[in-house]
Steps between C-alpha positions, in 0.01 A plus 500: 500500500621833414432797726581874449515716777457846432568712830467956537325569208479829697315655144812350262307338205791272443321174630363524154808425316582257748099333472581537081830286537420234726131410337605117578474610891243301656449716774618879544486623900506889508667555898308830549589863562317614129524879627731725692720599277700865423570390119108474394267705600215398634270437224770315319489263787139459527459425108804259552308334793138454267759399226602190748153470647421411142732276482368301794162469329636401189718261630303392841670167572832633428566826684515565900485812603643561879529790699845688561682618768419892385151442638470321852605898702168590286 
């Protein structure tokens, strides 16, 4: 089994690429913390979050989505 763990996404729409070169993956774990970043602002990050949400529903038994370390002092 091949899993790809994508980890700080933190608004970076790279995961794509990485999603686009590993299509053989049979399972894709994104390790949280989608926002909080100083690079994008913040409605680059939400778009980039609803572009992985997608994802999820497109691909329901092979993406986990877990929540980062950015958001338990919330």
């Amino acid at each position: 089994m091949k899993i790809i763990a994508i980890g700080d996404t933190h608004g970076d729409p790279l995961w794509k690429s990485i999603v686009n070169v590993e299509k053989d993956a049979d399972l894709f774990v994104f390790i949280g913390d989608y926002f909080d970043s100083f690079l994008y602002s913040l409605e680059q990050q939400i778009n980039n979050f609803k572009d992985i949400i997608q994802f999820k529903k497109d691909n329901m038994n092979k993406v986990i989505l877990l929540v980062g370390n950015h958001y338990y002092m919330c």
